[in-house]
N, C-alpha and C positions, 0 to 999 in steps of 0.2 A: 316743163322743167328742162333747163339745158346741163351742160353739163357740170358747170361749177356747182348744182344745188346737186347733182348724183356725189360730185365728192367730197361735198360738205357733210352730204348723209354719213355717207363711208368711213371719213373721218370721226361723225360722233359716235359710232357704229363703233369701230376699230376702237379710239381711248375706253368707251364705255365697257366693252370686253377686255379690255385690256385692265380697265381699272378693278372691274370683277374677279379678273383671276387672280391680281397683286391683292385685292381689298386695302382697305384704308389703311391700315397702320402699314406697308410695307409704301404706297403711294408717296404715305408723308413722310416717311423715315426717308427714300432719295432725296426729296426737297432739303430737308433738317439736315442729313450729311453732306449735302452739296454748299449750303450754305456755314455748318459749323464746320466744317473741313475749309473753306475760304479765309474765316474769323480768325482759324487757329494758326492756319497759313500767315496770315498775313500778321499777327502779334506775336507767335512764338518761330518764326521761320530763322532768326538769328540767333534765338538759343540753340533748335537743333543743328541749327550750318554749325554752331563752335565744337558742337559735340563728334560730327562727321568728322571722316579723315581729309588729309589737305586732296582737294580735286585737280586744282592747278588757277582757274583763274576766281577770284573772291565770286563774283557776281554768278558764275556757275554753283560753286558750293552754297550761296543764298537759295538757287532756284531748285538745287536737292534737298535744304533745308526745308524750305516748304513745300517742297512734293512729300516726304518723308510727313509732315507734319499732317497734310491734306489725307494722305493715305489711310495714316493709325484713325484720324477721329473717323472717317466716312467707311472706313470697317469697323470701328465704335459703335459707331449708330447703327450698321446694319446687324452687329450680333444683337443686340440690343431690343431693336426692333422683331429679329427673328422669334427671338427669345419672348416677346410680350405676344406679338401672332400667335406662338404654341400655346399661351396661357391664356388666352382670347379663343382658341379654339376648342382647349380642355374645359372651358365653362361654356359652352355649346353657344359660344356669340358667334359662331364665323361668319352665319350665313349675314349678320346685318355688316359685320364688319366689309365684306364681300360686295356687300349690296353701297353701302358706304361709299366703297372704291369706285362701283360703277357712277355713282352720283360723280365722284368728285373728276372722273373721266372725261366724264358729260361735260362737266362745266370747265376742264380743260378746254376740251374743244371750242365750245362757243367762245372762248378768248385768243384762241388762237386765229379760230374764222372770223370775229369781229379786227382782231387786228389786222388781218388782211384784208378784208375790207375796208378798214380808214385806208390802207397802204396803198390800194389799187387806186381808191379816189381820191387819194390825194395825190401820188407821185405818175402814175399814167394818165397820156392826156387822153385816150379815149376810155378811160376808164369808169367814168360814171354812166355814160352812155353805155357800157357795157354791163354795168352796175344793175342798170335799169329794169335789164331780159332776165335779172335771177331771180326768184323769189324768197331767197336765202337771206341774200342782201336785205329786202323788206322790213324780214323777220328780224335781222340787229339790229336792224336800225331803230326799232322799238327799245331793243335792248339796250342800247348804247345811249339812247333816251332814259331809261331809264337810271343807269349806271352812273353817269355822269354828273349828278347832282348829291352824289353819297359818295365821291372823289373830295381828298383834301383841298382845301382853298391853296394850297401852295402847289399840287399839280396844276391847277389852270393857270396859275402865276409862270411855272415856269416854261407850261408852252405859252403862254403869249409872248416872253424872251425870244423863243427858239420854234418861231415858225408858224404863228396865230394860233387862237386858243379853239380847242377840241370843237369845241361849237361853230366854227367858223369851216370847220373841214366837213361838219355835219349838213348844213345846209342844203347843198344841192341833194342829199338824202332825205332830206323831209319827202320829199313826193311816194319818195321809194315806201314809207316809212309809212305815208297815208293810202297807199296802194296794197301794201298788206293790212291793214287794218281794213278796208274793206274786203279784202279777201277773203280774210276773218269773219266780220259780219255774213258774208255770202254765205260762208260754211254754216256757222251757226244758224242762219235762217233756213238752212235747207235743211239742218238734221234735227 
């Protein structure tokens, strides 16, 4: 193992603790405030800019409008969220809600690590060659096999516009991708 697969561990190591101690519902609640705090931003930021006092240039008072906007929902959602954790916890779910979190940590990571891995081989030129020595690598590239075909038809649509289609960046990873699957095999045969 060199060192990209010690920090790939690390990394799934690190989200998965990390997702155990937030557990699922506070996990999702960032996503869902980050996201409804943008929506809110971005539809109601010119009602609250009329209600603010004059800043001095419009385009400034927009951008308090919707910070002010972004701020109230994404502490919305976090009381909110708090508030269901404590009632998730007084009906003795915490530990799965917990357990939940660490799941969905987990599979943070492998999306984070597979995206870095399309990035390194697609935009470094000795990247695949370096690709080659992880066994990290291997193992997405199963996954990103796998993934790929349960993608909307208008994501491959629109990377083949902008820069060939997912499959075309995967290729020189098949090897990788038949190189863990034996490795697989090996394990399994031995144990």
């Amino acid at each position: 193992m060199n060192w990209f697969d010690w920090l790939a561990a690390l990394i799934l190591v690190a989200l998965g603790v990390r997702g155990y101690t937030r557990g699922l519902i506070l996990q999702l609640s960032a996503v869902v405030a980050v996201g409804l705090g943008l929506l809110g931003g971005l539809y109601l930021h010119s009602a609250a800019a009329a209600m603010l006092p004059d800043i001095g240039h419009p385009v400034l008072k927009l951008v308090a409008g919707f910070t002010v906007v972004f701020v109230v929902v994404a502490l919305s959602v976090n009381f909110l969220a708090r508030a269901l954790k404590t009632a998730v916890d007084a009906l003795f779910l915490g530990l799965v809600d917990r357990l939940l979190g660490a799941v969905l940590g987990v599979l943070a990571g492998v999306l984070l690590l597979m995206l870095s891995v399309l990035l390194v081989g697609r935009y470094l030129p000795d990247g695949l060659a370096w690709l080659e020595t992880t066994r990290t690598a291997n193992l997405l590239s199963g996954v990103i096999d796998f993934v790929l075909p349960v993608l909307p038809d208008h994501f491959l649509e629109f990377f083949e516009q902008h820069g060939g289609s997912p499959g075309e960046w995967l290729e020189p990873l098949d090897d990788l991708r038949r190189e863990g699957e034996e490795l697989l095999d090996e394990v399994r045969a031995a144990s």
